[in-house]
C-alpha positions in Angstrom: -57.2 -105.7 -39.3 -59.8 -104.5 -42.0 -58.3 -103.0 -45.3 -60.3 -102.1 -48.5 -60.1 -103.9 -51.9 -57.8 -101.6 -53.4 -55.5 -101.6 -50.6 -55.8 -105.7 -50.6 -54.8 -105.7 -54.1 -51.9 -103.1 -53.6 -50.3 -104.8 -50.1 -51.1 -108.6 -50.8 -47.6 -110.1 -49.6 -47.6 -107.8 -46.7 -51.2 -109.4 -46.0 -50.2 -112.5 -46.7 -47.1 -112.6 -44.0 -49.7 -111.0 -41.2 -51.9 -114.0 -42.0 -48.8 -116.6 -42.2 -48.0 -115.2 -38.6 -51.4 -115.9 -37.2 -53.1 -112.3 -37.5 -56.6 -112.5 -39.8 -57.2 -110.2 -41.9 -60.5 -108.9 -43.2 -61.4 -107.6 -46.8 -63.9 -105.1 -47.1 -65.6 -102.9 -49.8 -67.3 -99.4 -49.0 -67.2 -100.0 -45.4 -68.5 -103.3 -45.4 -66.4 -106.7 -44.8 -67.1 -109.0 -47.9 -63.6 -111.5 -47.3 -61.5 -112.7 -44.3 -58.0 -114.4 -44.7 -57.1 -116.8 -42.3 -53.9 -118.9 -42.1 -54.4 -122.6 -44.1 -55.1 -125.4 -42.0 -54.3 -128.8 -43.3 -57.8 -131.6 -42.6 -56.7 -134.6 -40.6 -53.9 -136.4 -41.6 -52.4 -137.5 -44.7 -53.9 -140.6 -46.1 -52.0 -143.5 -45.7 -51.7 -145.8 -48.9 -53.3 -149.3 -47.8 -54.5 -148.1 -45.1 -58.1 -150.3 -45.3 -55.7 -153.5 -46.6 -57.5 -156.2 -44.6 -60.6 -154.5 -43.7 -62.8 -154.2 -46.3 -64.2 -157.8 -47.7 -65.6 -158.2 -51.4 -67.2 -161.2 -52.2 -66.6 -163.2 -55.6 -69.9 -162.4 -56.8 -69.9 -158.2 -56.2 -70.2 -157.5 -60.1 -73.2 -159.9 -61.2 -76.3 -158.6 -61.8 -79.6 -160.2 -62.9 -80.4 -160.1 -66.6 -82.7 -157.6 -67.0 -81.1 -154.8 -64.5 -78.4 -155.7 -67.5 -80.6 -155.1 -70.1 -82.6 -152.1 -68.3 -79.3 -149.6 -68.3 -78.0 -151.2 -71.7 -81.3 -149.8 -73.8 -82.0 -153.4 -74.8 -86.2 -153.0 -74.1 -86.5 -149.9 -75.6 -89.0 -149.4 -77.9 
């Protein structure tokens, strides 16, 4: 089904119940399509709080970092 802007505008919940049943609809201006609506699909599945819980190992020292990297992002050698 193509319809033009205006008649997007003027039938949107109509449109919107075509594309809720499956049909897709396609938006167009002076002849030419410019938009299609298609019916919402969800990607993959929900995440899963804790999912990773046992997986993923950090070790003691993940946050250290040498002196001067320190000093590098901290503006300490500036001149």
């Amino acid at each position: 089904m193509i319809v033009n802007t205006h008649e997007a505008k003027t039938r949107l919940s109509e449109l919107l119940r075509k594309v809720e049943a499956g049909e897709e609809v396609i938006i167009g201006r002076a002849g030419r399509p410019i938009a299609r609506l298609t019916p919402y699909e969800r990607e993959g599945d929900p995440r899963r709080p804790g999912a990773w819980r046992g997986r993923v190992v950090m070790s003691d020292d993940f946050d250290e970092l040498p002196d001067e990297i320190i000093e590098a992002f901290s503006g300490a050698n500036e001149r």
